[in-house]
BALUM-345366 format. One line per 3 residues: number of its first residue (from 1); their letters; for each residue z, y, x of C-alpha. Coordinates in steps of 0.1 Angstrom, whole numbers. Each point is the difference from the previous one (the first is absolute). Example, Ala and Ser with C-alpha at 12.3 -4.5 7.8 and 13.67 -1.06 7.14 Angstrom:
1 = as = 78,-45,123; -7,34,14
% end
This chain:
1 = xxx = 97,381,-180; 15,11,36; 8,-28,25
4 = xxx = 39,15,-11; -6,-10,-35; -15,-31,4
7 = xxx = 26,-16,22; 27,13,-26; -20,-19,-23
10 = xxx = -4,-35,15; 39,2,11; 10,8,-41
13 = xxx = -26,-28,-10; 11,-23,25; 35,5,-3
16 = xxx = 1,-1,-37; -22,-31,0; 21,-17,29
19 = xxx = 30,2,-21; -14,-16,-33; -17,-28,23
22 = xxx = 34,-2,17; 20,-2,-33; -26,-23,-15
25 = xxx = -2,-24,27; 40,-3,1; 6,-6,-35
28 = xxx = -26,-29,7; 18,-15,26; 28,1,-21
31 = xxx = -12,-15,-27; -19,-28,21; 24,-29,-8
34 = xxx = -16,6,-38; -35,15,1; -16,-35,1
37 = xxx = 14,-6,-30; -29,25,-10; -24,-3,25
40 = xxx = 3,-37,-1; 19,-15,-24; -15,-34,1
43 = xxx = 17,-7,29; 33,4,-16; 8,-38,-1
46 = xxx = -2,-1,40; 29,16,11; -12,-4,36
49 = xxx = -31,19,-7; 13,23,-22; 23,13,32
52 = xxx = -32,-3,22; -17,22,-25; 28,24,2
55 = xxx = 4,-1,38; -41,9,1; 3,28,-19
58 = xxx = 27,15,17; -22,-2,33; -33,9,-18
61 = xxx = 11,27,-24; 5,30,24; -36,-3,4
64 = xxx = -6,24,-30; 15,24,19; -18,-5,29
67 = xxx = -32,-3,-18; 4,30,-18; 10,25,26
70 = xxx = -27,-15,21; -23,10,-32; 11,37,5
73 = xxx = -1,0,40; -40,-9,-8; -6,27,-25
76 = xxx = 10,25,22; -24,-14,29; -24,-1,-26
79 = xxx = 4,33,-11; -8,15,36; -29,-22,8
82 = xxx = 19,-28,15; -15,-29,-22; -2,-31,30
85 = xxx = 34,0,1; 13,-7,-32; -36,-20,-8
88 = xxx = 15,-27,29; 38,0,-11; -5,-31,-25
91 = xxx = -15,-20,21; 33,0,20; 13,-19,-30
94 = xxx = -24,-27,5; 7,0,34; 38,-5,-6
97 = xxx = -5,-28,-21; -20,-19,19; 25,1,29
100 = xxx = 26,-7,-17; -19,-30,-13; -11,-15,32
103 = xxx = 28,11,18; 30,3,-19; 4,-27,-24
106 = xxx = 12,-20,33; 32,24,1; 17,-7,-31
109 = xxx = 9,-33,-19; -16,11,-37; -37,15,13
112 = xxx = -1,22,-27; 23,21,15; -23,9,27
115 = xxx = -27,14,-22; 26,21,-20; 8,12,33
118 = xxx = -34,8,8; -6,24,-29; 35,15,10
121 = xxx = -16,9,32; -29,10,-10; 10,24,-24
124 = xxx = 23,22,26; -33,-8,27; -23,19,-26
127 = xxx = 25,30,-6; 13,6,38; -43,-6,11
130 = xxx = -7,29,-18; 26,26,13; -15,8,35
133 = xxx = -29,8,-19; 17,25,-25; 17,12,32
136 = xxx = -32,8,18; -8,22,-31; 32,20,6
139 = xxx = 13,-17,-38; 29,-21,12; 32,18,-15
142 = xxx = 29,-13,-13; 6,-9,-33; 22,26,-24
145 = xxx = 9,-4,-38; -15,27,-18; -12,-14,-34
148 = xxx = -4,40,-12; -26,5,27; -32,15,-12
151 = xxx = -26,-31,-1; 25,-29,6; 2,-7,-40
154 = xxx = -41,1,-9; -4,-26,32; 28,-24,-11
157 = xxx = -15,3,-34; -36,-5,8; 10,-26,26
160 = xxx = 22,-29,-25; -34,-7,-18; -20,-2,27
163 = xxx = 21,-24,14; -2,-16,-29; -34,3,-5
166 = xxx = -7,-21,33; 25,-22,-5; -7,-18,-30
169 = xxx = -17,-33,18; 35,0,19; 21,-3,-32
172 = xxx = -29,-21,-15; 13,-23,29; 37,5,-5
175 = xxx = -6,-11,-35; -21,-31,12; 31,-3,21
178 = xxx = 21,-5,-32; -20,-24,-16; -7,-23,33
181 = xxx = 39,-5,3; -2,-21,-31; -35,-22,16
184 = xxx = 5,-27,25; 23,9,29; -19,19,32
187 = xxx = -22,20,-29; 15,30,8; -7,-3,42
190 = xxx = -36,-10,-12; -8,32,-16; 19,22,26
193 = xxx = -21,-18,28; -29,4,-13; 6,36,-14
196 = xxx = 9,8,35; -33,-7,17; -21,10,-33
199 = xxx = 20,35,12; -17,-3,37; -36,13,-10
202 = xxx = 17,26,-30; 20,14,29; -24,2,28
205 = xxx = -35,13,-22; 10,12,-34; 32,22,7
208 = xxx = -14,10,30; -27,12,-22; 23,19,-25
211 = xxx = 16,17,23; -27,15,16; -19,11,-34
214 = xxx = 31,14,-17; 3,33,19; -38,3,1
217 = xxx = 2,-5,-41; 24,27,-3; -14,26,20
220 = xxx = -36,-8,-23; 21,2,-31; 17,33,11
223 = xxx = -36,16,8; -9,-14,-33; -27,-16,18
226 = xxx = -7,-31,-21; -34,-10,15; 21,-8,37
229 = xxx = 26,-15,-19; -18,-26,-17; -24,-4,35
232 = xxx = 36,-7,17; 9,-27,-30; -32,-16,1
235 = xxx = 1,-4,37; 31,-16,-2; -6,-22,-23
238 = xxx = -29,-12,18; 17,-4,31; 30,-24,-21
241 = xxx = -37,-21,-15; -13,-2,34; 37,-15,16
244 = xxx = 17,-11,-32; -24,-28,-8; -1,-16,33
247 = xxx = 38,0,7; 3,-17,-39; -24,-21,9
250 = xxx = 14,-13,33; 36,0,-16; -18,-27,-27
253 = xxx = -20,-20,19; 26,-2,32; 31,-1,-20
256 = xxx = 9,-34,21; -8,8,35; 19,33,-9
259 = xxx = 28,-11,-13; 4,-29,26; -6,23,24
262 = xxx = 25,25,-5; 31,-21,-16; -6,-37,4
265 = xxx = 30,-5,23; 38,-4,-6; 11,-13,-31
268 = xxx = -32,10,-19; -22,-34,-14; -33,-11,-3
271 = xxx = 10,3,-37; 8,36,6; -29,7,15
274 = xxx = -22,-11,-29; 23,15,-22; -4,36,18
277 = xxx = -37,-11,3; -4,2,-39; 21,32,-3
280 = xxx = -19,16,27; -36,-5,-19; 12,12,-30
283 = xxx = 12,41,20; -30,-4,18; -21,-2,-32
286 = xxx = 21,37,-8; -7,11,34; -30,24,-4
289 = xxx = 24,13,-32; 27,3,17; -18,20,28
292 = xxx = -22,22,-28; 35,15,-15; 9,15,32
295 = xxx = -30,22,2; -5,5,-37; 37,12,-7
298 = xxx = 4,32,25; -33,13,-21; 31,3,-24
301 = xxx = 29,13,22; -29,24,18; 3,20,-34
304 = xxx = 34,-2,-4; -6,-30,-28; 25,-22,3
307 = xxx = 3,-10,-32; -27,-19,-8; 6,-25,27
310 = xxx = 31,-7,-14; -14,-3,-36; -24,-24,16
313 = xxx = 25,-19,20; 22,-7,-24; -26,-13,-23
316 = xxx = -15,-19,31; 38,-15,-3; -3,-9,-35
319 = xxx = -35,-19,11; 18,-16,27; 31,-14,-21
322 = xxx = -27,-13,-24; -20,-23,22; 31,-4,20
325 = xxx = 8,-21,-34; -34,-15,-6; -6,-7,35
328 = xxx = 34,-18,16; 0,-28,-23; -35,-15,9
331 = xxx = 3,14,36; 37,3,9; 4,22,28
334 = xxx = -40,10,10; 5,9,-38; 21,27,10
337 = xxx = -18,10,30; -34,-2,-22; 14,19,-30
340 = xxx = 9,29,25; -33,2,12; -17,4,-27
343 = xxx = 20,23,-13; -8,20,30; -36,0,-12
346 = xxx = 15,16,-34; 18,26,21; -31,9,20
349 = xxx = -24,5,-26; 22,17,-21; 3,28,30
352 = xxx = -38,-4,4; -4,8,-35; 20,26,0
355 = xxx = -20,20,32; -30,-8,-14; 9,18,-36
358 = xxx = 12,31,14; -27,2,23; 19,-3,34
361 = xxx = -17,-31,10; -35,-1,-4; -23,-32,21
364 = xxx = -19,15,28; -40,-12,4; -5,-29,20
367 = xxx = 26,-24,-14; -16,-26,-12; -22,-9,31
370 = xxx = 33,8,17; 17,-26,-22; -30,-25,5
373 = xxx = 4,0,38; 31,-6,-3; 4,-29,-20
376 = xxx = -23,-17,23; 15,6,31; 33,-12,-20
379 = xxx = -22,-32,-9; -8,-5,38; 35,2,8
382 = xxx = 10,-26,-27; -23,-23,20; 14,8,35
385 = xxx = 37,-6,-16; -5,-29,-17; -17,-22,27
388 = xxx = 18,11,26; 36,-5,-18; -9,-40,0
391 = xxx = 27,-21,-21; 27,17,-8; 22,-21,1
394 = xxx = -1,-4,44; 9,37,-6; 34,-19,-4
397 = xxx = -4,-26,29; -9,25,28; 27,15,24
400 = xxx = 10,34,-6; -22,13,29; -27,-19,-9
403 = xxx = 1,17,-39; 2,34,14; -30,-5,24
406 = xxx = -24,-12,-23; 11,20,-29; -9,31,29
409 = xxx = -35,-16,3; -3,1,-41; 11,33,-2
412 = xxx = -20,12,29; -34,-15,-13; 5,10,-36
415 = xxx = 2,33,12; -27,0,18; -22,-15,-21
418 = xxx = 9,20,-25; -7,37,15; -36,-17,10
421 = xxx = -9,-8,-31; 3,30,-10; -17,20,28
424 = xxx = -25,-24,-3; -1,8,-40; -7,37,12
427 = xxx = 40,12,-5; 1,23,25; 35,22,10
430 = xxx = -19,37,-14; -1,-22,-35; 37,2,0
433 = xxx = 5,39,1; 2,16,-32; 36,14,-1
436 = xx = 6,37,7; 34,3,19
% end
């Protein structure tokens, strides 16, 4: 396509999509004042926090717009090359919510407010971060409403289930959200807590990951060149072994000191804490899952197979409901946060499987040496965590300052320790090159 032509296709795409976001979005905060009745209907005897639910979702829900324009802005940098760009944007997420955690919260009588606003921010901080970018590409048009224009129809269709597709561990929560209104009051904030900062390492390493391996995928498939294609899958899926399992690791073992760390002030409880402690352990269990889906599914949406993701997530849904069930009653909230990770697990084999079958991923030599070296340096870092995170419960007693300074000293030794290991293991950086971009 012409530079001409592709600009008249991003402003039809975008303008067509802006509108349905648009529409979407204002129906929603329309309908605010009743969608907790569906989202959250145990909550239904507390008038108070039936409105608060309301008023949330009126600051929270334009979000989805933001989120998903900023999902188009990235796949045209990522089309031309551009893939540091959009690989960084979800961290700025994380980055949002933290502030508006430690900083926030102090502004505004209910503290919850200040985390709603956070995500607020940090979903028109993700779109308007990417523009310049687009701009220095010569791509920034306006947008124009031309549904009849040639390619705006196949990418809306190819695009609701792949949204879909990676979405299915955030409707997995929704529904967890659902069930928690009915547990013991605070359930809810538990699991969105510790969701949150289970979504720090998915957003920094394993979408970062994605991104860069979709466009590479697709120009393999359109070559036909399936040998490079399943090099590119099996080096990304060595790259989420090699950083999934620490950060799950780190999010189990430190799920304290981290959660004191980062929201043990205000109104939030040493209750709450171990509460959120609990929660946390059971995503982090999911982590390496949660992180394995965002590399296996664009071997899917690099062929145009969208389908099957869906087909997967929906029975990765089904999964979820059931031990959503088995699990709460025994559990209670962790229950939900458990049942959701290992339905993750479900979802992420069932993709493997999938690759595997049709021949599009095939296991590279070397991985079970790989794997070995691994696991130990994982084992050394266990150590360093665990001795050095002392009692958890001073976690709780320190100063704020004092939390975040040692909790820097953790982080910066298990690191290190970890890397050595494996250099000292023989993992060296050449061992890590396999894909063909």
């Amino acid at each position: 396509r012409s530079v001409a032509e592709v600009k008249l296709l991003i402003a039809s795409v975008s303008g067509v999509l802006g509108l349905v976001l648009f529409l979407v979005t204002a129906l929603a905060l329309l309908l605010a004042p009743w969608l907790p009745y569906v989202f959250a209907p145990g909550f239904s005897g507390d008038e108070a926090k039936f409105a608060l639910t309301g008023d949330l979702l009126r600051i929270t829900f334009p979000y989805l717009l933001f989120i998903s324009l900023t999902a188009f802005a990235g796949s045209i940098l990522n089309a031309y090359g551009r893939f540091a760009v959009p690989a960084f944007t979800p961290v700025l997420l994380n980055i949002c919510l933290i502030f508006s955690t430690l900083v926030m919260t102090s502004w505004f009588v209910e503290p919850l407010y200040a985390l709603a606003w956070g995500v607020f921010m940090a979903g028109a901080l993700q779109f308007l971060f990417q523009l310049p970018f687009i701009a220095r590409l010569g791509l920034l048009v306006r947008p124009t409403f031309q549904p009849k224009q040639e390619g705006v129809g196949r990418i809306l269709r190819l695009m609701g289930p792949a949204l879909f597709g990676v979405s299915v561990s955030q409707i997995n929560l929704l529904l967890d959200t659902l069930l928690a209104s009915f547990l013991e009051p605070g359930s809810v904030s538990w699991l969105y807590y510790s969701d949150r900062l289970n979504n720090l390492p998915l957003g920094i390493f394993a979408i970062a990951i994605g991104v860069v391996i979709l466009p590479a995928l697709s120009k393999k498939h359109a070559e036909d060149n399936s040998e490079h294609f399943a090099q590119t899958l099996d080096w990304a899926t060595r790259m989420i072994f090699l950083l999934a399992l620490p950060a799950a690791l780190a999010l189990v073992v430190l799920a304290t000191p981290l959660m004191a760390t980062i929201f043990f002030h205000g109104e939030i409880t040493p209750y709450d804490i171990g509460k959120m402690t609990l929660s946390l352990q059971a995503y982090g269990i999911g982590l390496f899952a949660f992180m394995l889906i965002k590399v296996l599914a664009p071997g899917y949406y690099a062929r145009q197979d969208t389908k099957t993701p869906v087909k997967i997530g929906i029975q990765a849904m089904v999964v979820n409901m059931v031990l959503n069930l088995a699990l709460v009653g025994p559990f209670q909230h962790a229950g939900l946060a458990l049942a959701t990770s290992l339905s993750a697990f479900f979802n992420a084999y069932m993709l493997y499987r999938g690759l595997k079958a049709t021949g599009h991923y095939k296991a590279q030599s070397g991985w079970l040496a790989f794997a070995i070296k691994v696991l130990i340096a994982n084992a050394a870092l266990f150590v360093v965590m665990y001795f050095m995170m002392g009692d958890a419960q001073q976690w709780l007693e320190w100063g704020t300052w004092q939390r975040i300074g040692w909790m820097s000293v953790i982080v910066g030794a298990g690191v290190a320790v970890y890397f050595v290991t494996l250099v000292v293991f023989g993992l060296r950086p050449r061992h890590l090159k396999g894909a063909r971009f």
